[in-house]
C-alpha positions in Angstrom: 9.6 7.6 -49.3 11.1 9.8 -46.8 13.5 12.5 -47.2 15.8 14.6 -44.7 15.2 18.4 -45.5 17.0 19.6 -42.4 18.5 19.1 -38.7 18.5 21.3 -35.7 22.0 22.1 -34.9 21.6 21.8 -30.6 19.5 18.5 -30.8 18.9 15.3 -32.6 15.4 17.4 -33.8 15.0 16.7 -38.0 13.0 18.1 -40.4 11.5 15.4 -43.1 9.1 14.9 -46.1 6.9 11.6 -46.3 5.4 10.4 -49.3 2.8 7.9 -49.3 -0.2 6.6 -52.2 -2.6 9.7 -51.1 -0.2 12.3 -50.5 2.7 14.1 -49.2 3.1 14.8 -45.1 5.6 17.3 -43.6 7.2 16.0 -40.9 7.1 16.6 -37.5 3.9 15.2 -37.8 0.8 14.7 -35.3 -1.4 12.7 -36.2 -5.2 12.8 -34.8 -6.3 9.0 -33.9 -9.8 7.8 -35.9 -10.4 4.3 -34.2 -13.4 3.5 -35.5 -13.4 5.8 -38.9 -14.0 9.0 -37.2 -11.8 11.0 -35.0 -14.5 11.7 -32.0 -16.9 14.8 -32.1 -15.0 15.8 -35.5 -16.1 16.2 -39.2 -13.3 16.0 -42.0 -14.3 19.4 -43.4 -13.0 20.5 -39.8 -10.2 18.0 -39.9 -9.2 19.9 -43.2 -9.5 23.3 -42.1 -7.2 22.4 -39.4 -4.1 21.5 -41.6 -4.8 18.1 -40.9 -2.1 15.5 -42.6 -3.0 11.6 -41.8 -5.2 10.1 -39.3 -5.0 6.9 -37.4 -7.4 3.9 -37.9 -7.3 0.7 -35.9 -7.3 -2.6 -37.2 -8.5 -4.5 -34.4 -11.7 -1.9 -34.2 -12.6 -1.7 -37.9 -12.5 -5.6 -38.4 -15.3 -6.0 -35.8 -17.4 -2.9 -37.1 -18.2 -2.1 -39.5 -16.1 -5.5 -40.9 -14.5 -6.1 -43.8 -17.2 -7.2 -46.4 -18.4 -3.3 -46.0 -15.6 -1.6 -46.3 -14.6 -3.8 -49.3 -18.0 -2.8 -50.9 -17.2 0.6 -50.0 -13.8 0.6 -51.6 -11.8 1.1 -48.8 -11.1 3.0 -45.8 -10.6 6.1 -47.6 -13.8 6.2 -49.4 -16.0 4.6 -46.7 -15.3 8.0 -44.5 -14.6 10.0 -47.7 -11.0 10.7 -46.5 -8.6 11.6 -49.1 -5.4 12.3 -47.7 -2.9 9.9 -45.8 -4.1 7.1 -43.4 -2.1 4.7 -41.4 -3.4 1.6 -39.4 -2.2 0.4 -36.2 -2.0 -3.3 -36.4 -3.9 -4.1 -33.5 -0.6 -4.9 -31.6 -1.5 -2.4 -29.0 -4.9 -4.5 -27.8 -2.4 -7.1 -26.9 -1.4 -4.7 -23.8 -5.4 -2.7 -23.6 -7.2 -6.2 -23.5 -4.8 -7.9 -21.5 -7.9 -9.5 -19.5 -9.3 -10.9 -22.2 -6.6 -12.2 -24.6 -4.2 -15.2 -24.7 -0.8 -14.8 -26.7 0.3 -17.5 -28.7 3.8 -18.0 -30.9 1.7 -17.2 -33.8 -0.5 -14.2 -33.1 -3.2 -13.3 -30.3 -6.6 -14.9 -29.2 -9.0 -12.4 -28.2 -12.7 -12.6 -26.6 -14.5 -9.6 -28.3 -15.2 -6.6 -26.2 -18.5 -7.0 -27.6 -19.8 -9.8 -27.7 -17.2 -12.8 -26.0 -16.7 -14.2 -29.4 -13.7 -15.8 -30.2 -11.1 -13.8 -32.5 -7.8 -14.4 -33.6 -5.4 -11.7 -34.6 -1.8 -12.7 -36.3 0.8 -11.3 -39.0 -1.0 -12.8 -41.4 -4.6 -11.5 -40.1 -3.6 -8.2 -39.1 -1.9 -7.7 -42.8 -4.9 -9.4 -44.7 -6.7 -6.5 -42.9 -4.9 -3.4 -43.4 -4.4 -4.8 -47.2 -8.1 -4.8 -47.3 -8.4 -1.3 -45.4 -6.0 0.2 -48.0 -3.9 2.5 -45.3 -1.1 3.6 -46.7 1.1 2.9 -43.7 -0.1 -0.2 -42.6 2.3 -1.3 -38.8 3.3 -4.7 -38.5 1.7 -6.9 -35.2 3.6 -6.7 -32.5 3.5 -8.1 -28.5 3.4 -4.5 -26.2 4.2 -5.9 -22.9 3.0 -4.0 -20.0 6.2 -1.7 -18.2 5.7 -3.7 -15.3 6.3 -7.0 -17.0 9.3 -9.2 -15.7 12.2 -9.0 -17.7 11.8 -12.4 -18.8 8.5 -11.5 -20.3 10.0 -8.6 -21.8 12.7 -10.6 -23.5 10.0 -13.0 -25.0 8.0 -10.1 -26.0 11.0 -8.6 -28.1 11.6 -12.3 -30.1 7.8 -12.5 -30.9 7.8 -9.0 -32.5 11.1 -9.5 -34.3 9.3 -12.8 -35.7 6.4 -11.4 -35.8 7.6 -8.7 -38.2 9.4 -11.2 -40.6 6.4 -12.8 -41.0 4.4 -9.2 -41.7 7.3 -8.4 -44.1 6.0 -11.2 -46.4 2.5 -10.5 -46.7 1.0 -9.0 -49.9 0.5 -5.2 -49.8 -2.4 -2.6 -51.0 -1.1 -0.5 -54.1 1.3 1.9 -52.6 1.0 0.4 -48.9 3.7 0.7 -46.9 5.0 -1.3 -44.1 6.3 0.0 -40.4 8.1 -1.9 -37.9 8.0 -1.3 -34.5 10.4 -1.9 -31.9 10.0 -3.2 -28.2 12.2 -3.6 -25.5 10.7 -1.7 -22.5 13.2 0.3 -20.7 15.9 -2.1 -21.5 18.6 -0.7 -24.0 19.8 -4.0 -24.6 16.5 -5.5 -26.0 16.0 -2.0 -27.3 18.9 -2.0 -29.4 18.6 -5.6 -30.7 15.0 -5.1 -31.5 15.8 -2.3 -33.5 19.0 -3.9 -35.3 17.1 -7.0 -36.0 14.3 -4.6 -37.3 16.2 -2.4 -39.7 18.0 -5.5 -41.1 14.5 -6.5 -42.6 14.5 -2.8 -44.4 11.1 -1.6 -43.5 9.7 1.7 -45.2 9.6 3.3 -41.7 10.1 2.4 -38.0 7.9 3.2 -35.0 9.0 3.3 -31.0 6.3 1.2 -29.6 5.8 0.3 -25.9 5.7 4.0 -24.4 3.0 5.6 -22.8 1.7 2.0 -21.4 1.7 3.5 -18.1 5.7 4.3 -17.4 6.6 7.1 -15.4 7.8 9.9 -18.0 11.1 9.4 -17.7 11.4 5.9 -18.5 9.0 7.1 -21.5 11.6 9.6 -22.5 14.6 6.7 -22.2 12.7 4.3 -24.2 13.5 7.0 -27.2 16.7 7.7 -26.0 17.5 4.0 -26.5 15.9 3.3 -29.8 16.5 6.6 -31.6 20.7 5.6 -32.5 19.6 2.7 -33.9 17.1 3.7 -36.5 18.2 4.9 -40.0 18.2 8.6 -40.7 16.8 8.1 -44.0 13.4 6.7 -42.5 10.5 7.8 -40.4 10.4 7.6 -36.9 7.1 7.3 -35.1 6.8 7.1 -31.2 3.6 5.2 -31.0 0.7 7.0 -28.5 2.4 10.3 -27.4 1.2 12.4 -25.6 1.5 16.0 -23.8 2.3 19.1 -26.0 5.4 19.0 -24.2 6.4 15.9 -24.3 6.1 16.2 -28.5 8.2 18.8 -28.2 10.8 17.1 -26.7 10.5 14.1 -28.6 11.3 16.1 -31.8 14.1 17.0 -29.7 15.4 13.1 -29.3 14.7 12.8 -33.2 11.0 12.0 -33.7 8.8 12.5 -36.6 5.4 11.4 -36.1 3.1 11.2 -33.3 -0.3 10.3 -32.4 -2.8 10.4 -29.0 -6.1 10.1 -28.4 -5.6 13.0 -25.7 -6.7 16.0 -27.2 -10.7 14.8 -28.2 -10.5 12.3 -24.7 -10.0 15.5 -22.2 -12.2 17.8 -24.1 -14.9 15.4 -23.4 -14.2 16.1 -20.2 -14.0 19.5 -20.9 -10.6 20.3 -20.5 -8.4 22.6 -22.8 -5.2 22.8 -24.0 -3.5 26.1 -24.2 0.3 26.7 -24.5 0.6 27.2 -21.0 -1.0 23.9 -20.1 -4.8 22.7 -19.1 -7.7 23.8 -17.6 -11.0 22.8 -17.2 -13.3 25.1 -18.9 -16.1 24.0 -16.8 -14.8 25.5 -13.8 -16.6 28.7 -12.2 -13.7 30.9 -13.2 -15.1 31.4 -16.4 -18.3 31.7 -15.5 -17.9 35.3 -17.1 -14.6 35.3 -19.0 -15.7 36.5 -22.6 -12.2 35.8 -24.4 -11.5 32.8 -26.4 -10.4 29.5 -24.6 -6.7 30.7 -25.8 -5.7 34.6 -27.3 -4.5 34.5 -30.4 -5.4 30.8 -31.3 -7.2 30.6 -34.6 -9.3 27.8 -34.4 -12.9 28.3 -35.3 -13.8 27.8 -31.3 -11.3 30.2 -30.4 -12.7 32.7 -33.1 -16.1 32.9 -32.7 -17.2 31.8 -29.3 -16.0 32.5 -25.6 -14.7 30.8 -22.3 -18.2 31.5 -21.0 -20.1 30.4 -23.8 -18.2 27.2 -24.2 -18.4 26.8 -20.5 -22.2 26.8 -20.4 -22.6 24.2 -23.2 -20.6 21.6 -21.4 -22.7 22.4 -17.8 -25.5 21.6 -19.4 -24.8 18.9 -21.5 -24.5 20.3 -24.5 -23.0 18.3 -27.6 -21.5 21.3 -29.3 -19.1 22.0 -25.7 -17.2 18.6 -26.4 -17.2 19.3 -30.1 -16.0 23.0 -29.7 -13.1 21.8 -26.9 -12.8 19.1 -29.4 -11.9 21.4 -32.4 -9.6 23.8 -30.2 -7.4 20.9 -28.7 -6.7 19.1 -31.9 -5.8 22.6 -33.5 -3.8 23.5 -30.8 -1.6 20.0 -31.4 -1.6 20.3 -35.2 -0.4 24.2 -34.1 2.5 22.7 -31.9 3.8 20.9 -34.5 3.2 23.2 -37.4 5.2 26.1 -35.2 8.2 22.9 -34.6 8.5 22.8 -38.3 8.7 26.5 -39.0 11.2 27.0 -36.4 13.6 24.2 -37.6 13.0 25.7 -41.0 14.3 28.9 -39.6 17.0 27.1 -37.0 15.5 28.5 -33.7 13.5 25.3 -32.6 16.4 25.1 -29.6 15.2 28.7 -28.1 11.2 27.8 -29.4 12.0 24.2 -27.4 13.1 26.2 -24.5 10.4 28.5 -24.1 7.7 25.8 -24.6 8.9 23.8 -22.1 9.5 26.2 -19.9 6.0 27.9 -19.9 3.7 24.8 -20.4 2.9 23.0 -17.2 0.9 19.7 -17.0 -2.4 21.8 -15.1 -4.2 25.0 -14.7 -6.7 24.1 -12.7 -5.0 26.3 -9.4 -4.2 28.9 -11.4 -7.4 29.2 -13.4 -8.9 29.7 -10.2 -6.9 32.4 -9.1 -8.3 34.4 -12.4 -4.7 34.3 -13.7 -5.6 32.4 -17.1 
């Protein structure tokens, strides 16, 4: 299912080929997130035209709306949104941490009050599987408990032994044609329950392995340890996905620690807010610094916003409401992180991702706001 093409020389980064039911994916990988069947404010024609690989769906989400007896009649997730490439599912283990106000874990899955309407759900292995079966992803995650980074360690520890058992009992579920399974290993910022989360894991002899329980609020380098403290333990011969990540930078130096796949909802949730990323961080279009700034939101980028329409332009549409702003940020961010990782995986093709690495880092900064304003951007 996965195979090693290459490794970078000065870091643990790797170059890999997945193969899944609807498709090959070259890896590093981002992956844009689709929640609800859609990844927000963009078509697939644009997802296409983008280079897009695989996109995210969410189990929890999709078994409230539209619910299972529709996409069953559909035929599936991938012909209910006409999707034909690679899709995986997150098992709904993350809405254990997200709805922590209105959930109850048990020993043998989770008790939710809809976010909709208070009703009662239940959400196990064996449910979360039944789903994902039914949704037809081909990388369907196993249900885990994501404990919050401020969780006692004892809750930590009981976390880790519900996931492990949690992942046997996923391990025996029936699969879709082709599906394959992912499990995903806990342990907060503790190497210890890291490492036995992970050995326990690998034992079982999943098809891939995700790094859950980052970017649930930890400072970054915790986030960065978490990796550093799963990564040894994971076969070289599988996928590695660190679940929920995040800045341009960070994926850069992820790949670094030996990461192949990435997802976060980040680059369509800022551009709502009308914010852009560019390769030498954000800024917010909106701002009066581009009131008349007629280049593209970044020079040289190719995506269709960037090639047709202006700072100004785009700027205007989001002051006054107008849907195509979002959608046009929208289009630019989520090429710009398919861009990232397409330039990682040339450059390890080539065996200069340790000076590409370098000079990302070192010119990307988190915010352009002061800087944008200073008509330096």
């Amino acid at each position: 299912m996965f195979e090693l093409l290459k490794t970078d020389s000065h870091s643990r980064a790797r170059r890999g080929r997945l193969t899944t039911a609807h498709g090959s994916i070259e890896t590093p990988v981002f992956m844009p997130v689709g929640t609800q069947a859609s990844v927000k404010a963009l078509d697939n024609r644009e997802l296409l035209e983008m280079d897009t690989q695989v996109i995210l769906g969410n189990t929890y989400h999709l078994n409230l709306r539209p619910g299972l007896e529709i996409i069953t009649q559909a035929g599936g997730l991938h012909r209910f949104m006409d999707w034909n490439l690679p899709i995986l599912t997150d098992s709904g283990g993350f809405q254990v941490f997200s709805l922590g106000k209105i959930r109850k874990i048990k020993e043998h899955g989770v008790e939710f009050r809809s976010h909709l309407d208070g009703s009662l759900i239940f959400l196990g292995p064996k449910e979360s599987m039944a789903i994902q079966r039914v949704l037809g992803s081909d990388i369907a995650m196993v249900f885990d408990e994501c404990p919050p980074h401020t969780a006692p360690a004892e809750e930590i520890s009981r976390a880790v032994k519900r996931t492990i058992r949690w992942a046997a009992e996923c391990l025996e579920q029936p699969r879709a044609p082709g599906q394959k399974y992912f499990g995903i290993v806990q342990g907060a910022s503790d190497p210890k329950l890291r490492q036995k989360c992970a050995e326990e894991l690998v034992a079982m002899d999943f098809d891939g392995y995700a790094i859950g329980g980052v970017s649930v609020g930890e400072p970054e380098p915790e986030m960065m340890k978490a990796v550093e403290y799963t990564e040894p333990h994971l076969p070289a011969h599988k996928a590695r996905y660190a679940m929920g990540l995040g800045t341009p930078a960070q994926l850069v130096e992820l790949v670094a620690r030996g990461v192949d796949m990435f997802d976060c909802v980040l680059p369509t949730r800022v551009a709502r807010n009308g914010t852009a990323f560019t390769s030498k961080g954000t800024f917010a279009i909106k701002g009066g610094a581009v009131k008349a700034d007629f280049g593209p939101i970044e020079p040289g980028c190719t995506c269709f916003a960037c090639r047709h329409h202006t700072r100004a332009y785009i700027r205007h549409l989001l002051n006054v409401n107008e849907i195509l702003g979002l959608r046009l940020v929208s289009i630019h961010n989520s090429h710009f992180y398919l861009q990232v990782m397409a330039d990682i995986r040339r450059h390890l093709d080539a065996g200069t991702f340790s000076e590409f690495r370098r000079e990302f880092v070192a010119n990307y900064v988190p915010s352009l706001k002061v800087r944008a304003a200073r008509g330096e951007v």
